[in-house]
N, C-alpha and C positions, 0 to 999 in steps of 0.2 A: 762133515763132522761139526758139531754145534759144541766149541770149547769155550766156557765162561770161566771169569776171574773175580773172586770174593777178595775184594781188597778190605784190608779193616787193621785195627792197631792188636783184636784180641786181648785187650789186657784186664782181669783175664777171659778165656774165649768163655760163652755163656751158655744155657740151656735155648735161648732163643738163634744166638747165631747159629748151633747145632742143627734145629729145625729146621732152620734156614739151608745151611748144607744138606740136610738130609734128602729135601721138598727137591733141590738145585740138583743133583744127583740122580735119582728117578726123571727128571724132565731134558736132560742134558748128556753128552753124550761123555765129556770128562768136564771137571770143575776140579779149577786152580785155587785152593785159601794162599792168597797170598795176603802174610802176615808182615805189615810194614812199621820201618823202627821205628816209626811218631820220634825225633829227640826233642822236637817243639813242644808236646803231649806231656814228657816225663813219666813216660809210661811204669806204674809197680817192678813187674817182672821186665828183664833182660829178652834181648830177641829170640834167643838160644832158649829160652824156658820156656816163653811163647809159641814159640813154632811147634818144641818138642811137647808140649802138652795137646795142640792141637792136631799135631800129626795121633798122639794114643787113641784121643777121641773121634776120629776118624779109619782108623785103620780096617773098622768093618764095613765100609762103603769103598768098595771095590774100585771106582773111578774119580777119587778123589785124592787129588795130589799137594802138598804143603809145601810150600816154600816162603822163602823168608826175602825182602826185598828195600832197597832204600836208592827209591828216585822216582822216575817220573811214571803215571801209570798207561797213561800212553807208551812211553817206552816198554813197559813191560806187557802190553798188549802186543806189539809189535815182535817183542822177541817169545813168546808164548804161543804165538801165531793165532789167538783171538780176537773174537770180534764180537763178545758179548760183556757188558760187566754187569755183577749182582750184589744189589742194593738193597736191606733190609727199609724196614720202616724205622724210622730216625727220631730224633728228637730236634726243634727247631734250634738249638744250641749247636748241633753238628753242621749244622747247617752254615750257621752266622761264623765259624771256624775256618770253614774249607774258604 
């Protein structure tokens, strides 16, 4: 089984991370949005709003699960039991961040 993990802060989640999920979903066999609390980030919305707006927005993509997360994302590959992560196309700013 081919389980990937959309790690992102979602704040808020967009019409391109959408696509992203949707594209990740048809090619996969389940995909994790794991939506992470950034406090470094100072993210708008709370996690709880985060999650619960992306879990609405996904709810018609049958193999797609939401969860909300704060640590390592090795760790949470590990306890997820994947071994793909998915990565939109970036801005070099995100980059110079991580």
């Amino acid at each position: 089984m081919n389980k990937v993990i959309y790690p992102g802060t979602f704040d808020p989640i967009t019409n391109g991370h959408v696509d992203l999920i949707e594209r990740a979903s048809r090619l996969f066999d389940e995909v994790v949005v794991a939506v992470a609390s950034s406090p470094k980030k100072k993210p708008m919305l709370g996690l709880e709003t985060r999650v619960d707006l992306t879990r609405q927005i996904t709810v018609p993509m049958g193999n797609v699960s939401v969860i909300g997360f704060d640590g390592l994302l090795t760790d949470l590959l590990k306890q997820q039991d994947a071994n793909i992560i998915l990565r939109g196309l970036r801005a070099v700013s995100d980059f110079e961040y991580e």
